[in-house]
C-alpha positions as CSV (number, residue, x, y, z in Angstrom):
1,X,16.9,4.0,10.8
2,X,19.9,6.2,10.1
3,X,18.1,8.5,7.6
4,X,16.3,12.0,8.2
5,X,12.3,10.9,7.9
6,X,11.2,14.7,8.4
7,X,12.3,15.0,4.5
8,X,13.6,18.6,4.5
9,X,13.8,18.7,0.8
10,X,10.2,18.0,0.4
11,X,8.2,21.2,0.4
12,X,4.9,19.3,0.3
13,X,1.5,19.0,3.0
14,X,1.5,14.8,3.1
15,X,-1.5,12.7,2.8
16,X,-0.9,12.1,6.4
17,X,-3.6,9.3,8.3
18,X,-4.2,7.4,10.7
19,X,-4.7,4.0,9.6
20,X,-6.6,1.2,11.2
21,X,-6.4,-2.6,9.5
22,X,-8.3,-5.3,9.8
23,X,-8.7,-9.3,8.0
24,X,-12.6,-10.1,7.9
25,X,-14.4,-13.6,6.7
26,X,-16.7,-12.9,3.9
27,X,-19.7,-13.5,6.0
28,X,-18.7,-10.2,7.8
29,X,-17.7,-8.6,4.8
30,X,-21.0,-8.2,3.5
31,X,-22.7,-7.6,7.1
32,X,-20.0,-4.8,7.6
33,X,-20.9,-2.9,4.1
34,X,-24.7,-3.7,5.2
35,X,-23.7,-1.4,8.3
36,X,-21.8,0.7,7.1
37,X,-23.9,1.7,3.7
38,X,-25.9,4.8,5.7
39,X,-22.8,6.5,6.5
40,X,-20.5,6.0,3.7
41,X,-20.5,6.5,0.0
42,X,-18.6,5.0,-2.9
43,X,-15.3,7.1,-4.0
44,X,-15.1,8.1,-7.2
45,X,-12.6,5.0,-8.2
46,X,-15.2,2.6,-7.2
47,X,-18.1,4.2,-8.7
48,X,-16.8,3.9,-12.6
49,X,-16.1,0.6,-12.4
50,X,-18.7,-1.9,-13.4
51,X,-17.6,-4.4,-10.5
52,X,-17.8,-1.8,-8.1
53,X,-14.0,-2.4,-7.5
54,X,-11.0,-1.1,-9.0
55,X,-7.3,-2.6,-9.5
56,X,-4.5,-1.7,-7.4
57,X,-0.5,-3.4,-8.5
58,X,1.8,-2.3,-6.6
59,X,6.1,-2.7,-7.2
60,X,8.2,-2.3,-3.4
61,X,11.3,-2.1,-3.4
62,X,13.9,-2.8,-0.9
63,X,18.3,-3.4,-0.6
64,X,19.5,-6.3,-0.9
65,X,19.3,-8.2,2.8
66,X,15.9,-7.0,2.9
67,X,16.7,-4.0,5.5
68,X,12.4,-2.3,4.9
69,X,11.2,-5.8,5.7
70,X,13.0,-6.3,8.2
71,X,12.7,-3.2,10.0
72,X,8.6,-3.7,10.0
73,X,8.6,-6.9,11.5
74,X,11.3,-5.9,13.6
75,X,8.6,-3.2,15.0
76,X,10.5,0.0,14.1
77,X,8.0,2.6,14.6
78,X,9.2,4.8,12.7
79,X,10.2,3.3,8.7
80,X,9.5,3.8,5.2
81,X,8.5,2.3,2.2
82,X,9.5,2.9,-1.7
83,X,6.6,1.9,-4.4
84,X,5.7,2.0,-7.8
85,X,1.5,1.7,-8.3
86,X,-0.5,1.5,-11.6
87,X,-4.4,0.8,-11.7
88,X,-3.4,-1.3,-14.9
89,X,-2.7,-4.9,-15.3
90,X,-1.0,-4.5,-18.7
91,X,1.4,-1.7,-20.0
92,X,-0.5,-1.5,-23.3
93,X,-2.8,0.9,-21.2
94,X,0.3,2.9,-21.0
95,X,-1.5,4.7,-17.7
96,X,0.5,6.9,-15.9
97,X,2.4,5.2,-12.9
98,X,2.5,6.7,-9.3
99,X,6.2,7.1,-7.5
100,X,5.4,6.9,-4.0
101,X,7.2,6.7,-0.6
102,X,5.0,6.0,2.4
103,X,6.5,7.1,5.8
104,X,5.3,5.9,9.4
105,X,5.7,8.1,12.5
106,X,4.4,6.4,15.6
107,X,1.1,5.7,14.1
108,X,1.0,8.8,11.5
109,X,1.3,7.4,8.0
110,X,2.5,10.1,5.6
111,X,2.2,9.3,1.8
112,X,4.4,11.3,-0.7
113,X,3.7,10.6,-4.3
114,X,4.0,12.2,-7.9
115,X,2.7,10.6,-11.1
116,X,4.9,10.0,-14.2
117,X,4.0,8.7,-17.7
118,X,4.7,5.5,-18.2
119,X,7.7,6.3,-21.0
120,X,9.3,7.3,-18.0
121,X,8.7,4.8,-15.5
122,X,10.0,2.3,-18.7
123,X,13.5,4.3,-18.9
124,X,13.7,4.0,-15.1
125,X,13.4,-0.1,-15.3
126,X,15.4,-0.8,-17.5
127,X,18.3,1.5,-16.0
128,X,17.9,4.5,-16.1
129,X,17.0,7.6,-13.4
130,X,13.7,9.5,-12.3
131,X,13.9,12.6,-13.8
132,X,15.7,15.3,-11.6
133,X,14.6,18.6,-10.2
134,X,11.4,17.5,-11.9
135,X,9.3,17.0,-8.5
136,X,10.8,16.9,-4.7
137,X,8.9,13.0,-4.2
138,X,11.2,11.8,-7.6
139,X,14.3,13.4,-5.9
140,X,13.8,11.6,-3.0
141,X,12.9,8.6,-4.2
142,X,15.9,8.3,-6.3
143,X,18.4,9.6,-3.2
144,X,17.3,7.0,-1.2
145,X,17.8,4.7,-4.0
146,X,21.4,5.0,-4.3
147,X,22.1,5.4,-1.1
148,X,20.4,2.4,-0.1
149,X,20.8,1.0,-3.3
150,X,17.0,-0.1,-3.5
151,X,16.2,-3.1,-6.2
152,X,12.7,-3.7,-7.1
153,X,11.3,-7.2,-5.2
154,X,7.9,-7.5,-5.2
155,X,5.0,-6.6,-6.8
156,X,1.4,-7.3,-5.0
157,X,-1.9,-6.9,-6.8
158,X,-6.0,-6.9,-5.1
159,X,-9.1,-5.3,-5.9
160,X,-9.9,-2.3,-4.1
161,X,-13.7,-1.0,-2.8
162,X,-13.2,2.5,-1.6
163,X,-15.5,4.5,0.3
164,X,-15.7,7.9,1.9
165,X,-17.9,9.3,5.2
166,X,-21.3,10.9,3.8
167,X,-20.3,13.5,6.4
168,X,-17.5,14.7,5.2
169,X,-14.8,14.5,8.4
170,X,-12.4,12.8,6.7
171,X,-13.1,9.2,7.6
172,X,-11.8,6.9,4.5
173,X,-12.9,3.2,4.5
174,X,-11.2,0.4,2.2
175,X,-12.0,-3.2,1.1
176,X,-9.0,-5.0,-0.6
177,X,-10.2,-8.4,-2.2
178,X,-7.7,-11.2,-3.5
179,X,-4.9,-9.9,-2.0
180,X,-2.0,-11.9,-4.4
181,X,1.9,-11.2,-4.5
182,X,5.0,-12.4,-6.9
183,X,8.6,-12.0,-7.0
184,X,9.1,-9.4,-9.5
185,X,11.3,-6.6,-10.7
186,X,8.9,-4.6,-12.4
187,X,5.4,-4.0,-12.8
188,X,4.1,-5.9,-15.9
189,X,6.3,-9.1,-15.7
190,X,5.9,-11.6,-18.6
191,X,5.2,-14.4,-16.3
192,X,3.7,-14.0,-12.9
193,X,3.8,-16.8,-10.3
194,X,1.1,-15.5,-7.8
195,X,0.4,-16.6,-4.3
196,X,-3.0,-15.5,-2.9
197,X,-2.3,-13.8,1.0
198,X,-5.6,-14.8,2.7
199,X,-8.1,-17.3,1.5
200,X,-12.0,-16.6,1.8
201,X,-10.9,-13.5,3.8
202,X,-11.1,-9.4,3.2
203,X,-8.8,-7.0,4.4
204,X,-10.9,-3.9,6.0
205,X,-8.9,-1.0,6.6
206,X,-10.2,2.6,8.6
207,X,-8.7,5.9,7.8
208,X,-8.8,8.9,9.5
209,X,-7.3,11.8,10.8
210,X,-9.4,12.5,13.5
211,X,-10.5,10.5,16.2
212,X,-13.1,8.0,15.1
213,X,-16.9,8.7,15.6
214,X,-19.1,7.3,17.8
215,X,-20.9,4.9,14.5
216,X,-17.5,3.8,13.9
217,X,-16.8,2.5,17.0
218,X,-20.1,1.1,17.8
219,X,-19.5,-0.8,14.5
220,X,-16.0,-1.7,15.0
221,X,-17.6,-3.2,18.6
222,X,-20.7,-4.8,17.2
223,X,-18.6,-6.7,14.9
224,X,-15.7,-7.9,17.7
225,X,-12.9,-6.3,14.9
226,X,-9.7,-7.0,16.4
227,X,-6.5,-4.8,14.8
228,X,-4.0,-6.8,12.7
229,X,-0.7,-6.1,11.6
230,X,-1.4,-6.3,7.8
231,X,2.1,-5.4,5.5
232,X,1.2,-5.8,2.2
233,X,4.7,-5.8,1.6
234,X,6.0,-7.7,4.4
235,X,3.3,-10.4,3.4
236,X,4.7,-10.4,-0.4
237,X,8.4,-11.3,1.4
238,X,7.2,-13.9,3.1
239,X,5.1,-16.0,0.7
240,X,7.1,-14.9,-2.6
241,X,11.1,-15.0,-1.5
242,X,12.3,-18.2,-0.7
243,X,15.9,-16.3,-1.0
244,X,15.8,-14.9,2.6
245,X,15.8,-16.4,5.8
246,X,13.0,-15.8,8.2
247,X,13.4,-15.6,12.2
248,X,11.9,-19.1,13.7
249,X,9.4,-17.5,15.5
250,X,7.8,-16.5,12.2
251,X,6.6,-19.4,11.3
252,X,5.5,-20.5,14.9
């Protein structure tokens, strides 16, 4: 990648992890939370919500021969991705919508993100610009969008069961159910063709900054886990654009 991913203008500590996926049958699902229930606890996201798990819509954006796809499953270590996320699934909610960029170093994943009401996101679908000098991330985000000239593609949608270590050492553990994507160029499209990613599975993902305690590996052991490349994203391409052309080996 030819750009700069230390972002000098960005005068911001990053949500920086280390992140650790997984795809699990549902039979493990609910042995793994049976396991994992003494040392974890429900984030505050997943406690107010009567189902216990809370919506996630994401809107990634990439140019247009697909150059952020490409470059993950080209295995560029080091890449970034441009998103819009609501926890909504209509804009009558009019919730506030999060401008992210999510940057991989090696196996560092820094997020950068800034909230905007949704009056703003509006003006910058239909044409218009983030607002300037407002907050480094918006800058950013739309520098790289000219530059790169970055369209909206996909949007991709699940229901998310967040927990967080009882101990506090900064161990952050995820459950994302239904994973479903669509072609889309904005967040709350009219019609919505969606494609589920994995039947009668669960993606399981690990967080942490640290190294992972001894009850997390013992776990991660018990259960045979084996790490999976899991894109989001580069899953969205692949099952929602029939408009680009995938390597053969892809589909081997």
């Amino acid at each position: 990648m030819d750009e700069n991913l230390n972002f000098p203008d960005l005068d911001l500590d990053p949500d920086w992890r280390i992140e650790t996926k997984y795809r699990v049958s549902l039979r493990q699902y609910y042995a793994l939370k049976n396991a994992l229930t003494p040392f974890l606890s429900r984030d505050h996201f997943t406690k107010r919500e009567h189902s216990k798990r809370y919506l996630v819509r994401s809107l990634y954006f990439d140019t247009l021969g697909f150059r952020l796809y490409n470059e993950k499953i080209s295995g560029n270590c080091n890449r970034i991705k441009f998103r819009l996320r609501t926890y909504d699934d209509s804009p009558e909610a009019k919730g506030q919508i999060r401008v992210e960029m999510k940057v991989r170093k090696g196996n560092i994943m820094e997020k950068y993100g800034n909230f905007v009401p949704y009056e703003t996101y509006q003006n910058f679908i239909s044409g218009g610009n983030l607002p300037m000098d407002d907050h480094p991330v918006l800058n950013e985000f739309e520098r790289y969008r000219h530059r790169w000239r970055l369209l909206p593609v996909t949007i991709v949608e699940y229901q998310r069961e967040g927990y967080h270590s009882r101990t506090h050492d900064g161990i952050r553990v995820t459950f994302d159910h239904g994973v479903k994507s669509a072609a889309a160029c904005e967040l709350f499209p009219q019609k919505t063709w969606w494609r589920r990613h994995y039947e009668q599975q669960v993606v399981l993902e690990i967080k942490h900054r640290q190294q992972m305690p001894d009850w997390m590996d013992k776990i991660i052991r018990y259960f045979n886990l084996k790490v999976v490349a899991n894109s989001k994203y580069a899953m969205s391409v692949e099952v929602g654009r029939n408009d680009i052309v995938l390597p053969a080996w892809r589909h081997l």
